[in-house]
C-alpha positions in Angstrom: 157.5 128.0 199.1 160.0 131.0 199.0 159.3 134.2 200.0 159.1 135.4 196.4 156.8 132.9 195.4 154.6 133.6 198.7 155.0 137.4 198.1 153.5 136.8 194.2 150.6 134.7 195.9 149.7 137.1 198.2 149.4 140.1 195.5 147.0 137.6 193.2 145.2 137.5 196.0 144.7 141.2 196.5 144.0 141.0 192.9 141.2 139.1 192.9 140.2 141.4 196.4 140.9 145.0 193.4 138.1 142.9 191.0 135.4 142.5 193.6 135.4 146.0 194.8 135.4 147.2 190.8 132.5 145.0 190.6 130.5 146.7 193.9 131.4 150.2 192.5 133.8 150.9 195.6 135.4 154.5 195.2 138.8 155.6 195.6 140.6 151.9 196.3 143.9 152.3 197.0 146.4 149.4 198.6 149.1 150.6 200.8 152.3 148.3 200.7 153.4 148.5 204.7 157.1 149.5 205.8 158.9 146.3 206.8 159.2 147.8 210.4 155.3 147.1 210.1 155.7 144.1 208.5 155.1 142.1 212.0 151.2 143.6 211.5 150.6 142.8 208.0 152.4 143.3 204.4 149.1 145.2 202.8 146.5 147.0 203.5 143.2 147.7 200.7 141.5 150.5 201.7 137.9 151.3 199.5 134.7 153.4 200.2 131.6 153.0 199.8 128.4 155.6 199.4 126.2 154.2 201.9 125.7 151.3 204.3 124.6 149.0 202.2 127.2 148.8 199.5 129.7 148.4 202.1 128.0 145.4 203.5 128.3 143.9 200.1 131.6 145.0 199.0 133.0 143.2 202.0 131.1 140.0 201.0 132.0 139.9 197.7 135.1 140.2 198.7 135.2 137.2 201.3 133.2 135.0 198.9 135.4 135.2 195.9 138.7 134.7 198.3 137.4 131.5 199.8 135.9 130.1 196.4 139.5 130.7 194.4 142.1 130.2 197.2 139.7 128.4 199.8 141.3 131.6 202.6 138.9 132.7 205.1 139.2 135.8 207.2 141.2 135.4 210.6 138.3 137.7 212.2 135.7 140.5 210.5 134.5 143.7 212.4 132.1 145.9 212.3 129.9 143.8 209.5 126.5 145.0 211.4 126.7 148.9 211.7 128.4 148.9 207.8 130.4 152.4 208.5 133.5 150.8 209.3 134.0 146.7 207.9 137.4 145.1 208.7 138.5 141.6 207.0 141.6 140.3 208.5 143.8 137.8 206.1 146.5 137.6 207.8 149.1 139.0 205.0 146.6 141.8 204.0 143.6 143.4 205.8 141.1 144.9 204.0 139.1 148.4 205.4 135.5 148.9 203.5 134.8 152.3 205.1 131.7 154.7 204.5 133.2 157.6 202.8 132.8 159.7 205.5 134.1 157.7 208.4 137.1 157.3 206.0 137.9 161.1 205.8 137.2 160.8 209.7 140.0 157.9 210.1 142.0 159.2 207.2 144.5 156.1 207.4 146.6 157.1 204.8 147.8 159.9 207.2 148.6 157.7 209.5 150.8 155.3 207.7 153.3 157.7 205.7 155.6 155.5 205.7 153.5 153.3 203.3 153.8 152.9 199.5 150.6 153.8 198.2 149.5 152.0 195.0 146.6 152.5 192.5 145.0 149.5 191.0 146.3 149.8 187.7 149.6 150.6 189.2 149.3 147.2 191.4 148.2 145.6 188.1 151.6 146.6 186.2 153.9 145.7 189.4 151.8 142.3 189.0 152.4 141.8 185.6 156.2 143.1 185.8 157.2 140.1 188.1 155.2 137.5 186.2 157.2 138.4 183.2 160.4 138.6 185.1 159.9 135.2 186.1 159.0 133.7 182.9 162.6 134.9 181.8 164.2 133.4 184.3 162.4 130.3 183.4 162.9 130.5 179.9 167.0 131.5 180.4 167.4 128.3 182.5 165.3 126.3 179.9 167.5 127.7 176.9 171.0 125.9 176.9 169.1 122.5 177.4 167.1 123.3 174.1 169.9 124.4 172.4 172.1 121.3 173.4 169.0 119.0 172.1 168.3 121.2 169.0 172.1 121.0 168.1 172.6 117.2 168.4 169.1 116.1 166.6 171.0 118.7 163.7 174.3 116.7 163.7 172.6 113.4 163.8 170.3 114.3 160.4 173.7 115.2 159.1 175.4 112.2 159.8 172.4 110.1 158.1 172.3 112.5 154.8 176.4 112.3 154.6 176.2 108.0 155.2 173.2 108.1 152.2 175.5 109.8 149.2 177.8 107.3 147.7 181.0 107.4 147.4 181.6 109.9 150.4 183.0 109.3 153.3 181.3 109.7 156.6 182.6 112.2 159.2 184.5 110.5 161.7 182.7 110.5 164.9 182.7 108.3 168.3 180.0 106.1 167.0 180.8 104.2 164.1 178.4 104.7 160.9 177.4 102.3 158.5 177.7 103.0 154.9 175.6 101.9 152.3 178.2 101.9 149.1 179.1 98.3 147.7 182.0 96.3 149.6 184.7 95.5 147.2 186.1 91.7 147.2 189.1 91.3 149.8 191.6 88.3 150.0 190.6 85.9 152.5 191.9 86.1 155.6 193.0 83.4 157.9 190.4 82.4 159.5 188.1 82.8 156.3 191.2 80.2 155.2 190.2 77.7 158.1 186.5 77.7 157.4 187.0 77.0 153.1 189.4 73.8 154.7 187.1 72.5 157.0 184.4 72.5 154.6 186.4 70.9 152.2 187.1 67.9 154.9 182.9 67.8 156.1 182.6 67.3 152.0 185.0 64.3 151.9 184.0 63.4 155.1 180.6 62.1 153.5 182.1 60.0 150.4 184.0 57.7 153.2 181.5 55.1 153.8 180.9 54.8 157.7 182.2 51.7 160.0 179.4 49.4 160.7 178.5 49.2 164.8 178.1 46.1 165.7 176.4 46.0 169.4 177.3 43.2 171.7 174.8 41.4 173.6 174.7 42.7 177.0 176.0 39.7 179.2 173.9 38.4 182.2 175.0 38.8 185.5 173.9 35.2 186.7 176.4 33.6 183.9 179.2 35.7 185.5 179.2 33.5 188.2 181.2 30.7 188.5 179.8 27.4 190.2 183.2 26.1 192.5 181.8 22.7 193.5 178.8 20.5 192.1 175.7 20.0 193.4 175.1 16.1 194.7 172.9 14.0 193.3 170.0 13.2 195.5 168.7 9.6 194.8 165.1 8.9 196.6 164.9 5.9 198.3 162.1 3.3 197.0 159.5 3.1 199.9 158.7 -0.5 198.4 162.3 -1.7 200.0 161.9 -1.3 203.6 158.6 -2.7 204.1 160.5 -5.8 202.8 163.3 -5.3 205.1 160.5 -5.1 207.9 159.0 -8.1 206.8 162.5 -10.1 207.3 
């Protein structure tokens, strides 16, 4: 977060500190906006009154409740909560005084910080709304060529459609090339439109020329490859019948 943006946080904060004191009837609220030499104690200071004890004890705690339930802050220390005359809330970037209205005149902190900025609430308010504004601009200048660029090309592109729907005009000449809806007027062939009209002249003749009959040849055994070199001698059996009458003799 910037220091702007942190600055702007902290004065919606003392804001929302302004609303809960209007709401407790506090008197005479003022915020003073410290030197930068002070700027190592705080940046702010809210300084309210209240008419008696009692209101300042609940000024101060309407003012911690509603900072912890919208920003989730809690103070870094709180004094002087039980004798009410006197009730510091310490936030860090602001401290807040809730003083009985005569212990203020006693005090009289303004005195002592003349080199502060006193503000008003509705003067606080207006500084608020002045740099919410001013930032919005800013926002708004940075978002402006891109919308223009964007609204200026959706523009040329409708015009480029209308232009390509009229017949008989020609579109504007752009990177892109646009199609055109009027009629195509016949052309000569060109070569290779001249090579496709031959070859389907030739697939058409192609078809009258009655086809080769295939004949397929019978696949040839392996085993009748082989070539017997010598033949195979004939075995003659011997009749058993013979030698038993060769024994015999």
């Amino acid at each position: 977060m910037s220091n702007l943006e942190a600055r702007k946080e902290i004065r919606k904060q003392l804001q929302t500190a302004l609303a809960a004191c209007e709401d407790k009837k506090a008197v005479e609220t003022r915020i003073l906006e410290l030197d930068p030499v002070d700027s190592g104690l705080t940046d702010y200071f809210l300084i309210t009154s209240a008419t008696n004890e009692r209101q300042a004890i609940a000024i101060a705690d309407e003012i911690e409740l509603r900072l912890k339930h919208e920003y989730g802050m809690y103070p870094n220390s709180v004094e002087g909560r039980r004798q009410g005359e006197w009730i510091l809330l310490d936030y860090v970037d602001f401290v807040v005084h809730v003083f009985q209205t005569e212990k203020r005149a006693f005090y009289d902190i303004e005195r002592l910080r003349k080199s502060a900025r006193p503000l008003t609430p509705d003067e606080f308010d207006a500084e608020l709304k002045r740099d919410l504004s001013e930032k919005t601009r800013a926002a708004r200048t940075q978002a402006k060529p891109v919308v223009v660029a964007a609204k200026k090309k959706a523009v040329a592109k409708k015009a480029a459609k209308v232009t390509s729907k009229v017949p008989g005009k020609k579109p504007k000449e752009t990177g892109k090339k646009t199609r055109t809806t009027a009629k195509k007027t016949k052309k000569t062939p060109s070569g290779a439109a001249k090579k496709m009209a031959v070859k389907k002249v030739v697939k058409k003749a192609a078809k009258k020329v009655p086809a080769k009959k295939i004949t397929k040849k019978a696949p040839v055994k392996k085993a009748v490859k082989k070539v017997v070199k010598k033949p195979a001698k004939k075995i003659v059996a011997k009749k058993p019948l013979k030698k038993a009458a060769k024994k015999r003799r």
